[in-house]
C-alpha positions in Angstrom: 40.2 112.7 155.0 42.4 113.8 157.6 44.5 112.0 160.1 43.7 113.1 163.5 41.3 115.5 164.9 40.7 118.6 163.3 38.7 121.5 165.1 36.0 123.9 163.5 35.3 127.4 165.5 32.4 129.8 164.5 30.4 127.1 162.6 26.8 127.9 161.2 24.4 126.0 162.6 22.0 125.4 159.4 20.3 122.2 157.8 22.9 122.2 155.2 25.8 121.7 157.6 23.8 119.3 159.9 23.0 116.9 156.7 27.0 117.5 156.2 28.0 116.3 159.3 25.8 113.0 159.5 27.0 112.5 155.8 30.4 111.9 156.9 28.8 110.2 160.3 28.0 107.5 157.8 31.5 107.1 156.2 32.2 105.8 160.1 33.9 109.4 161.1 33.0 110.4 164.2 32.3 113.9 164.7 31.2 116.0 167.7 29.5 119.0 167.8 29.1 121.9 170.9 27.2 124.7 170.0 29.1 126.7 167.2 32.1 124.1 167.9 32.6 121.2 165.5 35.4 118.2 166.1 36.2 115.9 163.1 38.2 112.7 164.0 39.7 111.9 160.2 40.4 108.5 159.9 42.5 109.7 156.6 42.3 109.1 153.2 41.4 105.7 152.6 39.8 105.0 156.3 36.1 105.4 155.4 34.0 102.5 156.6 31.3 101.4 153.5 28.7 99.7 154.5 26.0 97.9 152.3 22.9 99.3 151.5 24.2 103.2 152.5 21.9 106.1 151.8 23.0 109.6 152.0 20.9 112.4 152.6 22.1 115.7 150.7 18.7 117.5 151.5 19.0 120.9 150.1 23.0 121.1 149.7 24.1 120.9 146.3 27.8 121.0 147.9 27.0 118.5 149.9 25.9 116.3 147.2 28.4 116.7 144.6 31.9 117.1 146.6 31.0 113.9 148.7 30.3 111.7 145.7 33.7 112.5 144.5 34.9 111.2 148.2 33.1 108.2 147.0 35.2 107.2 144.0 36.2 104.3 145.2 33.3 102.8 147.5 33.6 99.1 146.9 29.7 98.8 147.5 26.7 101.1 145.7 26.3 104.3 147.9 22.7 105.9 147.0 22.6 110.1 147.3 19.0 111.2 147.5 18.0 114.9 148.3 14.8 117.2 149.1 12.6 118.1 146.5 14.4 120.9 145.3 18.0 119.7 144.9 16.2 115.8 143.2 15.7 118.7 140.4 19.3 119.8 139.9 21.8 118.6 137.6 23.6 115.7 138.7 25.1 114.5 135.1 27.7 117.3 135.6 29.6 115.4 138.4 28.6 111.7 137.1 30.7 112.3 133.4 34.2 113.1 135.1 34.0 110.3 137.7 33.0 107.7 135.4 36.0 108.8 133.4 37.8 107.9 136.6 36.6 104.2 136.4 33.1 105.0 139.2 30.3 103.8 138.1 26.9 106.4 138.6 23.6 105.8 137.7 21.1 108.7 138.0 17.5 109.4 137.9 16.4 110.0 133.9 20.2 110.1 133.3 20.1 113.8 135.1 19.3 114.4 138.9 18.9 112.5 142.0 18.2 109.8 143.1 22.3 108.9 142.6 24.0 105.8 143.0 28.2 105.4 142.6 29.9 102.2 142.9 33.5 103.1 143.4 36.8 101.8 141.5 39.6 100.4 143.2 41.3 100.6 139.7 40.8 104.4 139.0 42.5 106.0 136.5 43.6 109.8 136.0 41.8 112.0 134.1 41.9 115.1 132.0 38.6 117.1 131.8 37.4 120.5 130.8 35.2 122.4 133.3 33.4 124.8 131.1 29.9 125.6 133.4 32.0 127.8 135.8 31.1 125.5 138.4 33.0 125.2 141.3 31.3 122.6 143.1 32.1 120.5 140.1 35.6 121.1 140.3 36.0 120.4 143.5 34.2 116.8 143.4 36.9 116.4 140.9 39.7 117.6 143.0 38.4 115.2 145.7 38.4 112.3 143.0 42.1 113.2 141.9 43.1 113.3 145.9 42.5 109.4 145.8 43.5 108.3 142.3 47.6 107.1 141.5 48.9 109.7 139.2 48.0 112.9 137.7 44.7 114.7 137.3 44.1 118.0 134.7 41.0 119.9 135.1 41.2 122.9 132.7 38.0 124.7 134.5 36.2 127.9 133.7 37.1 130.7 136.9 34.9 129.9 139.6 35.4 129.8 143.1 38.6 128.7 144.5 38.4 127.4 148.1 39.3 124.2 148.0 42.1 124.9 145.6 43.4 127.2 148.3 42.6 124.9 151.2 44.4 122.1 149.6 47.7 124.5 148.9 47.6 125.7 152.6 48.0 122.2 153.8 50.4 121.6 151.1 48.8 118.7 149.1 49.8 117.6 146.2 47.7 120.5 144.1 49.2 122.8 141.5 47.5 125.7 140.1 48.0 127.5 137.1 46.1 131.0 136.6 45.5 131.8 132.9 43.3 134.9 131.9 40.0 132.9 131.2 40.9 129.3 132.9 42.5 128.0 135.5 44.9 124.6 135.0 44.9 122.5 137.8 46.6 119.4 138.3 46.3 116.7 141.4 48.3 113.9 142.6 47.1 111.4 144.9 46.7 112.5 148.2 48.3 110.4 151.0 48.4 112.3 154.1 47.0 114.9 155.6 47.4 116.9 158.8 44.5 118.0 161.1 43.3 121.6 160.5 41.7 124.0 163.1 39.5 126.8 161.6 38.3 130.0 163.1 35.1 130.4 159.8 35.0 133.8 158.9 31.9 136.0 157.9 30.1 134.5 154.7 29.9 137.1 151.9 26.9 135.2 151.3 25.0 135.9 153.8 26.0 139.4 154.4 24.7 140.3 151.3 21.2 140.6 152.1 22.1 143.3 154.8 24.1 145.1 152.6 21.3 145.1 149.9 19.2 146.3 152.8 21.7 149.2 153.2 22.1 150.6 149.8 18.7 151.0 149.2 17.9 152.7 152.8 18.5 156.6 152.7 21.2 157.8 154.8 22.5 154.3 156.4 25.9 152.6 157.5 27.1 149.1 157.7 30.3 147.1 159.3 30.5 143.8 159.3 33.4 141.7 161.1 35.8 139.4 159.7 34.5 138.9 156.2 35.7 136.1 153.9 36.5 138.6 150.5 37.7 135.7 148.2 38.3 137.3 144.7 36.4 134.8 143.4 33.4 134.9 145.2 33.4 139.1 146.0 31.5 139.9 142.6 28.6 141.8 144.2 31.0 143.9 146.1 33.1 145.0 142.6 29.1 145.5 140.6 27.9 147.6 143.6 31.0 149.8 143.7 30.3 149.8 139.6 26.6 151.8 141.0 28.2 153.9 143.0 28.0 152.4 146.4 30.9 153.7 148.3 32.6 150.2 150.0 35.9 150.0 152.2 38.2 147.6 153.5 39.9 147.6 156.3 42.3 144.9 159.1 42.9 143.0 156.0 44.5 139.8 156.3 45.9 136.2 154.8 43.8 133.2 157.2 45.5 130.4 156.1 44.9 130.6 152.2 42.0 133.1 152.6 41.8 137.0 152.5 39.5 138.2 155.6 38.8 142.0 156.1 36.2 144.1 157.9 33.7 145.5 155.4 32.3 149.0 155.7 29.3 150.3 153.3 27.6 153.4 153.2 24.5 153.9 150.8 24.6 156.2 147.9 22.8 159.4 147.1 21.9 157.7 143.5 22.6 154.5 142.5 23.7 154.6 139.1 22.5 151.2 136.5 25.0 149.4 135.2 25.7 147.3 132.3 27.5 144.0 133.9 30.6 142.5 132.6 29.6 138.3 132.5 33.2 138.0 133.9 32.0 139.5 137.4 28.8 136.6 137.2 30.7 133.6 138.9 31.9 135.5 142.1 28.4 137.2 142.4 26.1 134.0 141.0 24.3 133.6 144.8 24.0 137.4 145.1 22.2 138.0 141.9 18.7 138.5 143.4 19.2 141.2 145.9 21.6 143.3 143.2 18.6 143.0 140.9 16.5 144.7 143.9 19.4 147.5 143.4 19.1 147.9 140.0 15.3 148.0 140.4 15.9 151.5 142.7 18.9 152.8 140.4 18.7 155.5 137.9 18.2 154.2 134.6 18.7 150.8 132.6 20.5 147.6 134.0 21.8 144.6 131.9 23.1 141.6 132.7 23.8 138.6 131.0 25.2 135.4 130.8 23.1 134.5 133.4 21.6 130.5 132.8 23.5 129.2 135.9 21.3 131.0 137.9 18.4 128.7 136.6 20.6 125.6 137.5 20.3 126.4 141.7 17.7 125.6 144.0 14.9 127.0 141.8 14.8 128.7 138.9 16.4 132.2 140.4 16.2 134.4 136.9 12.6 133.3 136.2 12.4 134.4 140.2 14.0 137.2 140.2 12.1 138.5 137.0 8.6 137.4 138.6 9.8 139.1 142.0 10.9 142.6 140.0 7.2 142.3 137.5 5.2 141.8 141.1 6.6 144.8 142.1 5.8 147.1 139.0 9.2 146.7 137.8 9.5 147.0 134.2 12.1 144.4 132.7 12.9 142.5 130.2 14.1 138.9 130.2 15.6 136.0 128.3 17.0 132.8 129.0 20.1 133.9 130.1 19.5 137.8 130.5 17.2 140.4 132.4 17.2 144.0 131.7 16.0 145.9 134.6 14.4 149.4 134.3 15.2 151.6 137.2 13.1 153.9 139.2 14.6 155.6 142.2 11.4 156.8 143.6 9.5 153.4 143.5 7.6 152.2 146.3 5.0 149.9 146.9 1.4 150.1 147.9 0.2 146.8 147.6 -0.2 143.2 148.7 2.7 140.7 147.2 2.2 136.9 147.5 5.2 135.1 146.9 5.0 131.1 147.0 5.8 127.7 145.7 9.6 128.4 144.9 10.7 125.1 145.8 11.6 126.5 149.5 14.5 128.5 147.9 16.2 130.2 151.1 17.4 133.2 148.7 14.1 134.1 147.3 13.2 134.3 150.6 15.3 136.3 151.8 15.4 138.6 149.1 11.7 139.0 149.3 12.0 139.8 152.9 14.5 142.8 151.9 12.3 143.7 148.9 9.1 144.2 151.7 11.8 146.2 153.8 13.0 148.2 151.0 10.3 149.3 149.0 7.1 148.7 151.4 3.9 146.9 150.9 1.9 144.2 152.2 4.3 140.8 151.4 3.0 137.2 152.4 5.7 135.5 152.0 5.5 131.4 152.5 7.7 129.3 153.7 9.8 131.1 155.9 11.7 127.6 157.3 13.0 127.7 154.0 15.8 130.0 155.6 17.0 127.0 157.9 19.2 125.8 155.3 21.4 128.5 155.4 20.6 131.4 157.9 18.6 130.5 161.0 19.5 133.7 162.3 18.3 135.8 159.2 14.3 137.4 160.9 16.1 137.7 164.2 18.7 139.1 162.9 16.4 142.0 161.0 13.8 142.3 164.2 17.1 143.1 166.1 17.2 146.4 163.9 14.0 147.0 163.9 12.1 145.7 161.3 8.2 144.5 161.8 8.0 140.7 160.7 5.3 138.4 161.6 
């Protein structure tokens, strides 16, 4: 949407960002990538070439798939979004009611998921919508929508996370934002310039959080990591661990262009403690939940948490996961819909096979399974380990580094 090149340092090489960058290949942007170096050549706002017949493949990135169809608001020929197996089961009607209200026409699979197609407007209308899922990718399509559409956009949404909001006010777009105690009130103009960015991408809290899993529930251990993104929206595990007792530091913080970046140091507890979780801290810790289940599953006494249904809304069914993960390891729990109850035992360990398959290829039960094994001990066959190329290629390489036996 820019004018001009803009320049991304530090990238993550993974399948979602590849899909990402031949996305907008296909909206006639050229982009040039060099190993963790990434050019963009906008072509601004309204410069996107739409050709007939265009497909677009989300694969596994629900991101990707929801913020670009709200770039494609006002294609003047039907765009198709398809995606992998996984994401083709995710809820697509969420994005599809606010940009019809725009004047876009959507049709989706059974009136739900992908396969998409969106025929733009080139008559769109504002719109004022209420975001109650807590979802930011929502949002954002929504704010990408507004960014092309004459006059003024609401969106009274549920707290989620807030990048774009802040990306948009550091390059001082026509966004305002109004933080109320359960909401946030956001309006957006139409967008009609915007100025290159270069961006040094920090550390992903994301993806740390596996390592710091790893070292709260290994005796006696130590972690720094470097130049960590701590967005208060998205820092949830970090505030529920500290709630356990883990004892977590900041330090070098700093404001990167509308972000807060610090180095993170944790050190693992004598006893982790359970905890009952406040809903509130859900949103900023939704991709996190499996590993700080694995935590409560070592902690002394009885965890709760609720409010949890968004977890079943992501690349598979994470709560029914992370209940089946916790049961195969002689975890006791109980679990709803929405909820899991988690009964601790700080001396467990395991002392037999695991078999973990068909979850839809979902890089976080992966992962966490991988840190489970590590953790607690046993013999884990674990399947699909390219599920992990989404998101962190790096991830086994990563753990052999430090020592751990993986095959």
């Amino acid at each position: 949407m820019a004018n001009g090149v803009s320049k991304a340092k530090n990238l993550l090489i993974s399948e979602d960002v590849l899909a990402a960058i031949k996305a907008v290949r296909k909206l006639g942007v050229k982009v040039y990538l060099k190993k963790q170096t990434c050019r963009v050549h906008g072509v601004g706002v309204d410069g996107y070439k739409y050709k007939k017949g265009l497909i677009i493949d989300a694969q596994n990135s629900g991101t990707l798939g929801r913020l670009i169809t709200g770039l494609l608001v006002d294609s003047p020929f039907p765009i198709k979004i398809v995606g992998d197996k996984s994401l083709s089961r995710r809820d697509f009607k969420r994005i599809a009611k606010p940009l019809k209200k725009f004047g876009a026409k959507l049709k989706l699979n059974n009136n739900y998921n992908l396969p998409l197609t969106i025929t733009g407007s080139q008559n769109l209308k504002p719109i004022k919508y209420s975001e109650n899922k807590g979802s930011a990718q929502v949002k954002s399509s929504i704010i990408f929508a507004g960014a092309k559409t004459n006059g003024k956009s609401i969106i009274k949404s549920k707290k989620s996370r807030d990048h774009t909001e802040r990306l948009f006010k550091y390059l001082k777009l026509p966004l305002k934002l109004k933080r109320k105690k359960n909401f946030d009130l956001i309006e957006i103009n139409k967008v009609k310039k915007i100025k290159p960015l270069n961006y040094k991408i920090p550390s992903d809290l994301s993806s740390c959080a596996f390592f710091i899993a790893l070292t709260v529930l290994t005796k006696k251990s130590k972690l720094t990591i470097k130049n960590v993104n701590i967005n208060s929206t998205r820092k949830g595990m970090l505030t529920i661990l500290k709630k356990m007792g883990v004892k977590i530091n900041f330090y070098n913080k700093k404001n990167y262009k509308g972000e807060l970046i610090s180095d993170i140091f944790i050190k693992s507890p004598r006893n982790i403690k359970s905890i009952k979780c406040p809903p509130n801290l859900n949103s900023g810790a939704i991709d996190e939940f499996l590993v700080i289940f694995l935590i409560a599953a070592k902690a002394k006494g009885v965890s709760f948490f609720k409010g949890l249904e968004e977890l079943d809304k992501k690349e598979s069914p994470r709560l029914k996961w992370g209940s089946k993960i916790l049961k195969s390891m002689g975890v006791k729990i109980v679990s709803t819909k929405n909820s899991i109850r988690i009964y601790g035992n700080p001396k467990l360990e395991i002392n037999k096979e695991i078999i973990i398959k068909n979850y839809l290829k979902d890089h976080r039960v992966f992962m966490t399974c991988v840190i489970a094994a590590l953790s607690f001990g046993g013999n884990w066959k674990i399947f699909d380990p390219q599920s992990i190329q989404t998101s962190f290629p790096n991830f086994l390489r990563i753990l052999k580094d430090i020592g751990a036996k993986i095959n």
